[in-house]
N, C-alpha and C positions, 0 to 999 in steps of 0.2 A: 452291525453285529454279524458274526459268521455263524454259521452252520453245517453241521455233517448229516447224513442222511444215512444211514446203513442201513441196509436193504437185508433181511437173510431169511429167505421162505423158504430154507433146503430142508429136505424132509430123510436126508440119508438114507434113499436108498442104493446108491452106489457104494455106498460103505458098508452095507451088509447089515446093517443096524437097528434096531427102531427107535435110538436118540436119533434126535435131527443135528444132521453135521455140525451146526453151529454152536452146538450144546455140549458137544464131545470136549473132555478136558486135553489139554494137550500139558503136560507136568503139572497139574493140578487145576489148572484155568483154563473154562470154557472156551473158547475159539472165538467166540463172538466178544467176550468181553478184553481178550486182549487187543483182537479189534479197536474197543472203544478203546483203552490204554493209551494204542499208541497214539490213536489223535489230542488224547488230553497230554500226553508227552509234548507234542507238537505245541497245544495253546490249553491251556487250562479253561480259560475264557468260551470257546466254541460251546457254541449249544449242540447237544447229542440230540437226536432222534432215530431210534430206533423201530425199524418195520417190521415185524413178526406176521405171521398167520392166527389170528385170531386162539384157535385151539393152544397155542402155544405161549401165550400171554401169562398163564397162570402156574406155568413152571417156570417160567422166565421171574417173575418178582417173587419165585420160591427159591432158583439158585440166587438172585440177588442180595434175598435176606442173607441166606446160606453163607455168601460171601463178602457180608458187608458192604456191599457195591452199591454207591451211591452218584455213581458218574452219569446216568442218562435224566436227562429232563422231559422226553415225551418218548409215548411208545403209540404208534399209530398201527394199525389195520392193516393185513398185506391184503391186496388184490388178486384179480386172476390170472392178472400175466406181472411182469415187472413192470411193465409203463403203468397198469394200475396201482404195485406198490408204491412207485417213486412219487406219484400222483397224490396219495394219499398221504405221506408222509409229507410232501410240502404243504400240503394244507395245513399245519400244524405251526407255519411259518406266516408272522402276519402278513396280511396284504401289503402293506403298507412298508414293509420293513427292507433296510439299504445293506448291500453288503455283498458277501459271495459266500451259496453254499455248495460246499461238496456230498459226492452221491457215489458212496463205497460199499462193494459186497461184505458180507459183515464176515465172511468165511475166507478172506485177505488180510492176517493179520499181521501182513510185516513189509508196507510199504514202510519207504525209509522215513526219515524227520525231513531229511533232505528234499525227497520228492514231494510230499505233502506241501512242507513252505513255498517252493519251486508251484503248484500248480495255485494254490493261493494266493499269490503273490502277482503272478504274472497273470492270473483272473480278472485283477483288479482295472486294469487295462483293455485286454484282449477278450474280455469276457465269456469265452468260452473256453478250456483248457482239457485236453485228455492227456496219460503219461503213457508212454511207448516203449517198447523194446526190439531189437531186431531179431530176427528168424535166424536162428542156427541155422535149422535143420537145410535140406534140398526138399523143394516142393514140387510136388507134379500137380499136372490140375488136370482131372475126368472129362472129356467131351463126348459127341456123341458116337453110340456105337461101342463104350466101356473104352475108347481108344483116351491112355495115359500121354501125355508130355511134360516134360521138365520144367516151369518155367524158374526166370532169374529170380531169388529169393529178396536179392535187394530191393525188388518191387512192389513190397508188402513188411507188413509191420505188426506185431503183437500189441491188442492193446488193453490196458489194465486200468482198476482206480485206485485213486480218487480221480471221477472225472470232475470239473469244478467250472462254476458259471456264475456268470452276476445272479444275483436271486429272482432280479423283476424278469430278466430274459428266460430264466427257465422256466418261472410261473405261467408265465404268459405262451413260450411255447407247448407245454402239459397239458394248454389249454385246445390242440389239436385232435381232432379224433384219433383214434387207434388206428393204425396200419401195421400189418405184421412185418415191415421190415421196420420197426422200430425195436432192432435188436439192444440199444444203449442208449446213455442219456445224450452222448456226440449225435445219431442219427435224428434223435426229435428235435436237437435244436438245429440242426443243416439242414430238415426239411422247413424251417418254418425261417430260414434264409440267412443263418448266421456261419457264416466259417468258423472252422473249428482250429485251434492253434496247438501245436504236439509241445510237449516237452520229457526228455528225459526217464524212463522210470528206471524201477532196480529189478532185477533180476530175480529176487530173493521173495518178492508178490508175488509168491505163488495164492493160487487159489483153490483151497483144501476141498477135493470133492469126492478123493476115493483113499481107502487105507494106503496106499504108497505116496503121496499126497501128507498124511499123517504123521508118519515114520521122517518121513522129509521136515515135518515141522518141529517134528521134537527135537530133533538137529540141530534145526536155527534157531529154537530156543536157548 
């Protein structure tokens, strides 16, 4: 059986707001739930889990009634950091159970079908999978002394979800204490020895965290 994990503890304060980003309708639909969409576009089949902040649980199955949405199977508990939500959210995933699941911010509503199957797919194998994009822009990197330099951009990579992993290997690395460089779910399973294999993403995974962000989704809607 597979699995999605959507993670979305934003509390919209860079949006100026007191809805949490992921609540915010973008042409009439929460952000978070076209989120869920596009993975059931992908497989109808996948099991949804959703990771909220506790407080937010009870307007979450009040916009669901709202909107007839009956697409998530479990809504777990966010924690205090992300590695605590992602944590908790697999627990909701038997022990025992074969497969691969993926671990997506739930405020990324427009990975492609493409990428999705693409990390899926090649999960099944390579059992860890993140999807990548490369740097436009020119980067400079700060040293010391506020002193700027250039470096070459093709030496670094943007990287976005779904990130996707066999299910026993994630489990089992979650099972690691916290370290605060556990910025993603790539870096908990490279510290606990597994390489991580890139593929592909789109361009168009943006990840909605401020009103210009917003304006950009309604676009791509």
């Amino acid at each position: 059986m597979d699995y999605v994990v959507i993670v979305a503890g934003g509390k919209g304060l860079r949006m100026g707001t007191n809805v949490p980003k992921q609540f915010l309708p973008i042409n009439g639909l929460p952000v978070l739930m076209r989120t869920i969409v596009r993975f059931k576009e992908y497989s109808i089949d996948s099991k949804i889990i959703v990771v909220l902040p506790k407080e937010q649980h009870e307007q979450w199955n009040e916009m669901c009634k709202n909107h007839n949405f009956t697409s998530v199977d479990a809504v777990a508990v966010g924690g205090e950091t992300r590695f605590h939500s992602v944590k908790n959210g697999l627990s909701l995933i038997p022990d025992d159970e074969e497969g691969v699941v993926a671990i997506h911010d739930g405020v990324r509503p427009f990975p492609s079908i493409e990428v999705i199957s693409n990390c899926f797919e090649v999960a099944r194998t390579a059992k860890a999978v993140i999807p990548v994009v490369p740097v436009m822009d020119t980067l400079r990197h700060i040293e010391e002394g506020n002193v700027t330099r250039t470096v070459p951009r093709t030496d670094y990579l943007l990287v976005q979800t779904p990130q996707t992993f066999d299910i026993q290997l994630l489990k089992k690395a979650y099972q690691q204490q916290y370290n605060e460089n556990f910025t993603d779910d790539a870096s908990v399973v490279e510290s606990f020895g597994q390489p991580v294999t890139l593929v592909d993403g789109n361009r168009e995974n943006i990840k909605i965290t401020t009103p210009y962000d917003l304006r950009i989704a309604k676009v791509l809607v």
